[in-house]
N, C-alpha and C positions, 0 to 999 in steps of 0.2 A: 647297370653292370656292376658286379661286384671290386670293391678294390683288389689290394694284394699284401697275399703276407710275405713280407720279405726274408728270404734266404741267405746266406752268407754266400752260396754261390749256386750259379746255377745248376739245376738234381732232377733227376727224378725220383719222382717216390712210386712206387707200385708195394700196395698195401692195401687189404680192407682187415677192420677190424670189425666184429661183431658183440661190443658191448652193448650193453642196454642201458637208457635211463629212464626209470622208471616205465620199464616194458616199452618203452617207444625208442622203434629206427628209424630213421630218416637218412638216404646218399644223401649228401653232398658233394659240389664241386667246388674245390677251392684253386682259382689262380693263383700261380706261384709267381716268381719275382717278372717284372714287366720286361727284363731280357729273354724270359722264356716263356711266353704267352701262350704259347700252345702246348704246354705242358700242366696237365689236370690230375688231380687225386680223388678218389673218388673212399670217404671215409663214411662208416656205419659205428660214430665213435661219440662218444658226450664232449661236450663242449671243452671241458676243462681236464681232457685227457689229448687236446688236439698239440703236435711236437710244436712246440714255439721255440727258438732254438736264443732267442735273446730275450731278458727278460723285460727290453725296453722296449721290443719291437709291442707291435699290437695285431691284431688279427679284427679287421672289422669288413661291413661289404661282405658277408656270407653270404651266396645265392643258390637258391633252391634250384636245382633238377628237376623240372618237368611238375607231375602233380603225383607227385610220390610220397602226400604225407606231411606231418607236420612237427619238429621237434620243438618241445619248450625252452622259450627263452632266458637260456640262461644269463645272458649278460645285464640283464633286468633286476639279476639279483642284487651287482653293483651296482648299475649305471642309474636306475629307477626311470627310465626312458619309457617312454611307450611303447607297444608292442606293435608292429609293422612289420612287412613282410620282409625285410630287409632287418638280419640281426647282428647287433653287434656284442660281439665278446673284447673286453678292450682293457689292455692293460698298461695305459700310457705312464709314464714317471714311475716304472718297473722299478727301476734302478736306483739303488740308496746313492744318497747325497757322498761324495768322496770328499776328504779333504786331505789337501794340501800344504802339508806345517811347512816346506820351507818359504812357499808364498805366499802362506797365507790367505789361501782362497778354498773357498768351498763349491764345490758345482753339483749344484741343484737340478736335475731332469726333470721336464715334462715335455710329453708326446713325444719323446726319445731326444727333446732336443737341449743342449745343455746351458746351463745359467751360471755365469761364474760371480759367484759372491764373496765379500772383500771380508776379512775377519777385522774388526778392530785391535790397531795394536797390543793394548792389556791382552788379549783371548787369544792371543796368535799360539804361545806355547801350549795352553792348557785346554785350546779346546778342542769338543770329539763331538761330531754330529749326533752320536746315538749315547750322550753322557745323559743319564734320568735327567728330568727336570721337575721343579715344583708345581703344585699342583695352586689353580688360580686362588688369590686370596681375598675374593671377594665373590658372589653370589647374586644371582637373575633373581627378583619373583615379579609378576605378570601384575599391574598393576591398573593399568585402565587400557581400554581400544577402542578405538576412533574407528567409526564404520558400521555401515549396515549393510546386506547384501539382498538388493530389493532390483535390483538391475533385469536380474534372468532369473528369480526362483517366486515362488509363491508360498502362501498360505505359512508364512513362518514370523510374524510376529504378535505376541500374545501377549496378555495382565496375568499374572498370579493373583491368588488371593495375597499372598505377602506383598503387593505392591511394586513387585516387578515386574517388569517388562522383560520380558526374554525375546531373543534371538540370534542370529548367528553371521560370523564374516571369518571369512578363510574354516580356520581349523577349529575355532571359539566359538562356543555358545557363550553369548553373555547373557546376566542377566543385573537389568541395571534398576536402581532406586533410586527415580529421578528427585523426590522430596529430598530423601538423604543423600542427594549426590556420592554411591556406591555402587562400585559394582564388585560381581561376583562372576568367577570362569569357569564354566565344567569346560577341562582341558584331556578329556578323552580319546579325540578326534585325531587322526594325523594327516588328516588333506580335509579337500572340499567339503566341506557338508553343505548338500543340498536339499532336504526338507526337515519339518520339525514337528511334530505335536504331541500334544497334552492331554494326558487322560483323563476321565470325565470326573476323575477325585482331585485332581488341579496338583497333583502334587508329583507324578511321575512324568515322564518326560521321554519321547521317544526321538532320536534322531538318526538321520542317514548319512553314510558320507561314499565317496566316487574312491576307486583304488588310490592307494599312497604312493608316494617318489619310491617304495619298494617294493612297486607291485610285479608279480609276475604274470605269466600267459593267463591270459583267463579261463583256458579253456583246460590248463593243468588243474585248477584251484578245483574240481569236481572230482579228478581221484585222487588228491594227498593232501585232504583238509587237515590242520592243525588240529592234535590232539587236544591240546587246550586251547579254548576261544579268546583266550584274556593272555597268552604269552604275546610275547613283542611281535612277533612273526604274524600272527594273526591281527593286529591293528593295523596293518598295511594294506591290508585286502578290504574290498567292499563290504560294508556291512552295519546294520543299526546300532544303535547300543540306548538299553532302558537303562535312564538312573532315576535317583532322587536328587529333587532340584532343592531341596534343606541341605542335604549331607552332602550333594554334589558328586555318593558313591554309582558307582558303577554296577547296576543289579547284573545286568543279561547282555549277552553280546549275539546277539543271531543276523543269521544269514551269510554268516560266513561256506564257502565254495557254494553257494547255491545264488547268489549275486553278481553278474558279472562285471558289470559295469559302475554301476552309481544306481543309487536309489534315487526314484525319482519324485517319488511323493509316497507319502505310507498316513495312516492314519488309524486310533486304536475303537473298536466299537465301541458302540456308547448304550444298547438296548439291555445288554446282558451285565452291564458296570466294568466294562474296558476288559474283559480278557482275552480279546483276540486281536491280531494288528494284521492290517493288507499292505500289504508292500509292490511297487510297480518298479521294477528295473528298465536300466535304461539300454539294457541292449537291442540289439536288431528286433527280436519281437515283443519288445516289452512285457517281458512275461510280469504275472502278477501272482504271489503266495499270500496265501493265510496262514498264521501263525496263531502257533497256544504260546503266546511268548514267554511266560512265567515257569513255564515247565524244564528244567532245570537249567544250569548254564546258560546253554545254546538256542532253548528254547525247542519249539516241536514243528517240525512245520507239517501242516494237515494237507493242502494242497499247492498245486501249481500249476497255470496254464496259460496259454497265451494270448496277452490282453487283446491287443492291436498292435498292424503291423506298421501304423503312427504313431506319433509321439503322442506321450497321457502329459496330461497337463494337471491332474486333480484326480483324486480318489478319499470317496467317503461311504461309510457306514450309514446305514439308516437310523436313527434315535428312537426308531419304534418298532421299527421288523429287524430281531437279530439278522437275519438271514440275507437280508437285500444290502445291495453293496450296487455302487455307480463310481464311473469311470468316464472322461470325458479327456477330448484333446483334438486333434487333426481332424476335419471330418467326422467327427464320431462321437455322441453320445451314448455307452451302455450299461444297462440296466441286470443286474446278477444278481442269480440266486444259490443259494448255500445249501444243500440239502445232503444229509448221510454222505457227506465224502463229497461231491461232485458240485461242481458249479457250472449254471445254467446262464446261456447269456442270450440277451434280447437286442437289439440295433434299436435305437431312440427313431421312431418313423415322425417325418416330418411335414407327411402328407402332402396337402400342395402348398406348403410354405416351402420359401428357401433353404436350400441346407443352407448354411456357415460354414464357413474355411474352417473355422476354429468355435469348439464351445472352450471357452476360457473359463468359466467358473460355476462352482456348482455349492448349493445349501437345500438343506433340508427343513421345510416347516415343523410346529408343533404337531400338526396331523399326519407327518407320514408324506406331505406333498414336496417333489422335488423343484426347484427352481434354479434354473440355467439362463446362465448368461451368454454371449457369443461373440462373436470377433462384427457382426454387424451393429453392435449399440442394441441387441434387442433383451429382452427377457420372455423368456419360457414357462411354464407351470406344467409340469409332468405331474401327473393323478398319483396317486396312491396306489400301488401294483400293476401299471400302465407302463407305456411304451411309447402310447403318442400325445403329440402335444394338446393338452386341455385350453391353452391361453397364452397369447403373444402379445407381449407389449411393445408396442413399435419403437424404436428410438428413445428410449432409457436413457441412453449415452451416445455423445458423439462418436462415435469411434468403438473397438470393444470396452467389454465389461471385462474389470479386472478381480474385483470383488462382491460377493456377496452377503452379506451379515444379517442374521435373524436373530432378533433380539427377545428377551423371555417375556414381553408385552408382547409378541407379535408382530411389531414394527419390523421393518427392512430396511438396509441400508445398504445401499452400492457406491463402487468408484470404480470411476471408468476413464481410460487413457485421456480423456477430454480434460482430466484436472478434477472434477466436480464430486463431490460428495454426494449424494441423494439423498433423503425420505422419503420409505412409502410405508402406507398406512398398510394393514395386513391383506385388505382387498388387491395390494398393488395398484396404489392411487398415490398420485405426490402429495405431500401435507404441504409444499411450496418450500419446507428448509432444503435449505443446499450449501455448502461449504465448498469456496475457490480454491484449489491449494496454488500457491503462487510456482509462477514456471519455474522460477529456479531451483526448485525443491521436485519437480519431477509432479506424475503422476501418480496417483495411490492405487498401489498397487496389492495393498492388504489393509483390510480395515476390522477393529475388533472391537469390543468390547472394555473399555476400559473402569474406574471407578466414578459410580454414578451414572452423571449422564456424558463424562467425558469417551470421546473414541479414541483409539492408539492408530496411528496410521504407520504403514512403510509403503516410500513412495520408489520409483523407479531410477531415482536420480541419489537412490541408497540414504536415503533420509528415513528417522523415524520421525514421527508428530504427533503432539495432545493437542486434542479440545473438543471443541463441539459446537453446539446447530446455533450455541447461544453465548460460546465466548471464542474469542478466536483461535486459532491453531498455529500453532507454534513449534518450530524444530526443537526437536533434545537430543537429538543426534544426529551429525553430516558425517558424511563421507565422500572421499573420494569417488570417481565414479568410471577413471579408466585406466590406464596400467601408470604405476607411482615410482618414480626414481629421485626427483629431488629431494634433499633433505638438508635442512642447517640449521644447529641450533644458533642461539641469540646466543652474544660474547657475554652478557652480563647478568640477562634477566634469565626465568625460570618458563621461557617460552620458546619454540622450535617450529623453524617453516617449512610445507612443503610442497610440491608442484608438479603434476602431472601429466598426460597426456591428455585430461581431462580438459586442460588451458586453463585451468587456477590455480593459482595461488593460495594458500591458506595457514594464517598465524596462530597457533594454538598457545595457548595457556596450559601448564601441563600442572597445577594450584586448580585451578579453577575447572578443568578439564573441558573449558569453553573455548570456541573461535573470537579471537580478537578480531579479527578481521579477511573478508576472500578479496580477490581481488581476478577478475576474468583479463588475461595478459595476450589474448585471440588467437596464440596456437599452443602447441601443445609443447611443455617444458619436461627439460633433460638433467639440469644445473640450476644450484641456488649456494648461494653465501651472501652473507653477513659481512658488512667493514669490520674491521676492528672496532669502534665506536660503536657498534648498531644501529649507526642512524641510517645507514642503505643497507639495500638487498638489491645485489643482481639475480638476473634469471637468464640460464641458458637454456634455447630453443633448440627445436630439430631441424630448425632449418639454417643454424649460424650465424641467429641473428641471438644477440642479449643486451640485455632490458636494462636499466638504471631505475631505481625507484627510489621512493622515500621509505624508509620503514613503520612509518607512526600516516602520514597521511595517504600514501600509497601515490601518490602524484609521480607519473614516469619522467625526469629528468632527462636521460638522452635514450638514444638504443646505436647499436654497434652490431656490424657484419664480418665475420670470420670465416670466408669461404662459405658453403650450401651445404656442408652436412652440420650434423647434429652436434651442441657444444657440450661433450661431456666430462666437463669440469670447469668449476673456475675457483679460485682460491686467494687472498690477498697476501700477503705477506708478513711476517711479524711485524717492521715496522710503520705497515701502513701504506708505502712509497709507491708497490709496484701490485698489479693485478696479471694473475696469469690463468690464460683462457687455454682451456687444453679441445682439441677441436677431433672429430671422429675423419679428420682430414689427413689425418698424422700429423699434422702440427703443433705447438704450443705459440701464442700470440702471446706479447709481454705487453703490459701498458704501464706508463707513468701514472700516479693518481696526484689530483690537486686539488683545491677549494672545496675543502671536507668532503673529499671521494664522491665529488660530484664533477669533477672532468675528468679524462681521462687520452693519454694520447699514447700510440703505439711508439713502444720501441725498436721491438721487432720480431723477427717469428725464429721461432726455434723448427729447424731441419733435419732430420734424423732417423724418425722412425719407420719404421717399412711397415707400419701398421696402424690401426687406430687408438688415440690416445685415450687409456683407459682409467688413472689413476696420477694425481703428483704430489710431488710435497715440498715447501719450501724449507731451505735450511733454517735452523736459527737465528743467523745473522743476514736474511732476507739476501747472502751473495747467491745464494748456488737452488739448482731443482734438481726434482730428481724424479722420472717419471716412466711406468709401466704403458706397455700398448697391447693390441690384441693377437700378438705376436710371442710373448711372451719374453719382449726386452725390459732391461732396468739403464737405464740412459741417464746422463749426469749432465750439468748444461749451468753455463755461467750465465746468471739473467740478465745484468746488466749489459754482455753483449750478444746474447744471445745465442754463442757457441758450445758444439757439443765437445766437452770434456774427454778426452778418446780415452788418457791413464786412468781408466777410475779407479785406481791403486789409491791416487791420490784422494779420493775421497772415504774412504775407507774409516777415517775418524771423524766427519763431519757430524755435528750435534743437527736435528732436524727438528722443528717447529711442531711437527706432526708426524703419523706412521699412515696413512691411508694407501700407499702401494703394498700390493700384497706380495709381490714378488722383491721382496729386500732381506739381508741377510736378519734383520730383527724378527721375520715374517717365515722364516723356513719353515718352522716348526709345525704353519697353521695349514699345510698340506697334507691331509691323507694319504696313505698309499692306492693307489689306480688313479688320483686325480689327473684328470688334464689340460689342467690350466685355466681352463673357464668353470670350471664348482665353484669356487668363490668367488664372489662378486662384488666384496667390501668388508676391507676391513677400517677400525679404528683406535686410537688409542688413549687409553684413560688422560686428562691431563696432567694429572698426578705421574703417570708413566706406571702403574700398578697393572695394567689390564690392558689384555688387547683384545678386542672383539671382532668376529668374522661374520657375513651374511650369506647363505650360499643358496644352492641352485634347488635343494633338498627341503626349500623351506626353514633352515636353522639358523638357531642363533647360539654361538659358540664362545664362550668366554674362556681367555689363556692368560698366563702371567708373561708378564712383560721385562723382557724379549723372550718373543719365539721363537728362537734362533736352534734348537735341534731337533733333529726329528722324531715325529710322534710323541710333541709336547703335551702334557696333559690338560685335558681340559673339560667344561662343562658344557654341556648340550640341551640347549630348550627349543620345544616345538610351538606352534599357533598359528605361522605363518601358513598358507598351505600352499604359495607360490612362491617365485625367485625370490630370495630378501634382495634388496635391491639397495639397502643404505641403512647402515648404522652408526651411531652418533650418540656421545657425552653430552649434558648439559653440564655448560663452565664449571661448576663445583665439581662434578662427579657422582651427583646422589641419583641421577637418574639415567638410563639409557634408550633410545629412543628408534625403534626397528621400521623400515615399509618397504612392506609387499610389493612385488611387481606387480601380476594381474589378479591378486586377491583383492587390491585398493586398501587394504587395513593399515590402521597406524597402529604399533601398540609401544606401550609406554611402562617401563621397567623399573622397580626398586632396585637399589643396588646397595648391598651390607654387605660386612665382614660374613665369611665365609670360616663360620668355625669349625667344621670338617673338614679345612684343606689336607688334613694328612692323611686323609685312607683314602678312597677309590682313586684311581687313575684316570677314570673320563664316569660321567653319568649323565642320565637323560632326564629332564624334569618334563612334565606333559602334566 
């Protein structure tokens, strides 16, 4: 049922209007205010011409009339939501912030509802919510990421001839030089990217990515494709993009409105010296294009049809018949052909062998012969201009095959979800090497080619790995592996922890760009900090339970229960004394600490919020808190007795240890207009007090000058993430800043320098 847009009284409206957006009507019925429920309007009108009569109210819960048609999502263009049948147009925190000079308060909207925030005395005369402000005086650049995305995607990590190892996590393709401990970002992308490959000159580079946080209907994107493929407008939408992995530029953007969804694997020919790329979208019928990708901007697409009405799992090119093209996934191995325009498709027959749920992976021999792997552990040999299978090899792998490698002796190489690496000789005979990769590292789930006789592995547990048949294999890259919200740097050293749903823990070196140490805590974490001294780290759970640890040995000390929901926060205090656990229960829990923040006993709990505790921050003198919910309150609270403060006039000049609530009068600023209330997800602030940094729903990372305090402060904008940010964080100096993704699992890791263009633009985007 749809909601209601609210009226100042109750009306009827009898109206149709007969505008057009972009040639498309659609009625609507929209319910009026819930006093008058049986009162309907029935508009033939664009979105953003519908009467809102306040600019705080919102309009959301729009429901379709019957099967009359479909109007494009407009509200997609702000919100970046998904597209569902259910649309919202929404314009929560309408209303500019008002202030109040003779109290001295400022009230801040979201979702129409108001925030009164206390001016500090000095600013009482002279301040004005919409006075310009400076522009930040310091500057993002992208410095290292932590992660690999081997989870759910395939065939995407590879050697350069320059000795990289390319691949990709969230928005980033990296490419890392494990000898020279470097890396390098083509920073392209603005969401997911899900597949990658390299063309047979080893120097270009094709990638895919799924719609951006400002995607609209997908089914608009086919009649008002962006004139130009490379404006901002047009990296939000699905679509590849060829660069060079030297220059890191950006040659060709195609597939823009002929993409609907995400690309799901592409691949560029290899018989003709790469000039054409097959592309498999991931929509309902998985259509698949061929592309003259080179042919100007946009590139040319030659055809398009419909692959399978399953999911494709792999798509390649044959290295000896331009023309032959295989597809594999659900049920289905097929075999295409390319002739004058039209593509010819054969079903992989599999006689009286078993079909497989799944053919998982596909390569091509030096002759032209295909070989298939399958969700049963087998391998296949399809002929050369065939269809049915020439030779099965039983049990390969426990479990399926994940990968298949044809190496330029002939040899084979697979990995298959059983952990195991294989050798087969080019008969498809074991030569008897085989490589374990260890459980904690996942299954290998991409295996290539690396220098020599070394292989690069990406395993399924988002690791990459060197080695070979003859020295051992080794991680050079972990990651995370399931949605990441803990984060805390170290008080003193140049190392930051963090904890996920995944149930580890993990210390990073941000010098070394190595794991000091994981540590498996058996459920999945929400909350982490650091003592003052660094010698503990707690960890809050989702189930309200938190950990006590040692920092350097990991040995767990005590653990502690705070109600059954999730602990989302916990913080110490300047002095050291007191620990406050902020709980998704609406509570905050205070504890004494003792015998080097290795005991701990409650004081008591703080009672207040009508929501769950989202954010807090101790004062300076470790008396007072101050703490956000999901409500969108800002609540004050004396900790030693655990009382909520009801004047918070009085608090109005208190000096604060930290800024991490985002709703406080230093934090106005870092509100967009339509936000409501949940876009931002963290913020943090320089310890120096220079810089305040935001993480929000849109994937960004937002640096503003410190205090935020009017609105539409200026500020800086960098992409990478391609999920929630979920936590940002200073290391103790200040040189470095430290971002993580919710369900991208990426860490990335920030320089932070003087900003010597603070004086011109007002906000910019770095990518």
């Amino acid at each position: 049922m749809g909601k209601y847009l609210s009226l100042p009284q109750p009306q009827t409206i009898n109206a149709s209007f007969n505008l057009s957006l972009n040639a498309l009507l659609t009625p609507y019925s929209l319910p009026l205010s819930p006093l008058t429920p049986s009162i309907t309007c029935t508009l033939n009108l664009p979105f953003h011409l519908l009467p809102v009569p306040d600019p705080c109210w919102c309009l959301i819960g729009v429901t379709r009339r019957g099967n009359s048609g479909s109007l494009h999502n407009l509200s997609s263009l702000r919100s970046g939501q998904s597209t569902t049948p259910q649309y919202n147009l929404v314009r929560h925190g309408g209303k500019e912030p008002q202030y109040n000079n003779e109290e001295g308060v400022v009230k801040l909207y979201l979702r129409g509802r108001p925030l009164n925030l206390y001016v500090p005395t000095p600013l009482r005369d002279s301040y004005s919510p919409s006075a310009p402000t400076s522009p930040p005086s310091v500057k993002l650049k992208l410095e290292w990421v932590y992660g690999y995305r081997g989870r759910d995607c395939r065939n995407n990590v590879y050697q350069l001839p320059t000795g990289e190892i390319v691949y990709f996590v969230a928005a980033v393709v990296v490419l890392y030089n494990v000898e020279e401990q470097m890396q390098r970002h083509y920073l392209g992308h603005t969401d997911d990217i899900k597949c990658l490959a390299v063309h047979p000159n080893k120097l270009l580079i094709a990638t895919g990515q799924t719609a951006g946080h400002d995607r609209r209907d997908a089914r608009s994107w086919r009649l008002n494709p962006p004139a130009d493929p490379l404006s901002p407008e047009a990296e939000h939408w699905p679509h590849i993009r060829v660069w060079d992995s030297v220059s890191l530029h950006t040659l060709h953007v195609i597939g823009i409105s002929d993409i609907e969804r995400s690309v799901a694997c592409l691949a560029f020919s290899k018989a003709d010296g790469g000039s054409l790329i097959v592309a498999v979208d991931e929509a309902p019928d998985h259509n698949m294009s061929v592309w003259d990708w080179s042919r100007g901007e946009r590139g040319y697409k030659l055809l398009e049809t419909k692959c399978s009405a399953d999911q494709v799992l792999a798509v390649e090119f044959s290295p000896v018949d331009k023309s032959t093209i295989i597809t594999c996934g659900k049920n289905h191995i097929s075999f295409w052909s390319y002739d004058s325009g039209m593509l010819a498709k054969r079903m992989g027959i599999f006689e009286n062998r078993e079909r497989p749920k799944y053919v998982t992976a596909i390569s091509f021999t030096d002759t032209g012969n295909v070989i298939s792997g399958d969700s049963n552990g087998n391998l296949l040999i399809w002929q050369r201009g065939g269809n049915t299978v020439y030779r099965m090899v039983r049990g390969a792998h426990e479990g399926p095959v994940f990968s298949i490698l044809v190496q330029k002796d002939g040899s084979i190489t697979t990995g298959g979800k059983d952990g195991n690496i294989v050798e087969w000789d080019r008969d498809l005979e074991r030569t008897g090497n085989v490589i374990q990769v260890p459980e904690q590292f996942g299954s290998p789930r991409m295996v290539t080619s690396g220098r020599g006789s070394q292989l690069v592995v990406g395993t399924t547990r988002n690791c990459v790995m060197e080695g070979s048949f003859t020295f051992p294999i080794r991680p050079v890259m972990q990651g995370h592996t399931e949605e990441l919200w803990a984060l805390a740097p170290h008080p003193s050293q140049q190392q930051f922890l963090t904890a996920g749903y995944d149930r580890t823990c993990y210390l990073w070196d941000t010098m070394a760009h190595t794991i000091v140490w994981s540590k498996d805590i058996g459920e999945p974490a929400q909350s982490a900090a650091f003592s003052n001294n660094g010698e503990i780290v707690i960890v809050g759970t989702t189930s309200g339970r938190w950990i006590v640890m040692d920092a350097d040995t990991r040995e767990m000390y005590s653990q502690h229960q705070d109600g059954n929901e999730p602990i989302q926060v916990v913080k110490f205090s300047p002095s050291g004394e007191y620990l406050a656990v902020g709980s998704r229960d609406n509570n905050i829990y205070v504890y004494q600490v003792s015998e080097d923040c290795r005991k701990y006993s409650r004081v008591g709990r703080c009672q207040g919020h009508s929501s769950f505790v989202t954010h807090l921050d101790w004062s300076a003198d470790s008396q007072f808190l101050q703490s956000n919910s999901g409500d969108y309150e800002l609540l004050f609270w004396n900790a030693g007795l655990c009382r909520q403060i009801v004047q918070t006039s009085q608090m109005r000049d208190t000096e604060w240890a930290t800024n991490s609530c985002t709703l406080t009068f230093n934090t106005l600023g870092i509100w967009p207009e339509g936000a409501d209330g949940t876009d931002i997800n963290t913020c943090t602030r320089a310890n120096n007090s220079s810089a305040l940094i935001t993480g929000d729903d849109f994937g960004k990372v937002k640096i503003f000058s410190y205090p935020a305090s009017h609105q539409k402060a200026r500020n800086m904008e960098y992409g990478g993430h391609s999920s929630h940010v979920t936590a940002v964080t200073f290391l103790h100096d200040d040189s470095r800043l430290v971002s993580t993704g919710g369900r991208d699992t990426a860490v990335m890791q920030w320089m932070v320098s003087a900003n010597s263009s603070s004086g011109s633009s007002s906000a910019s985007s770095h990518r």
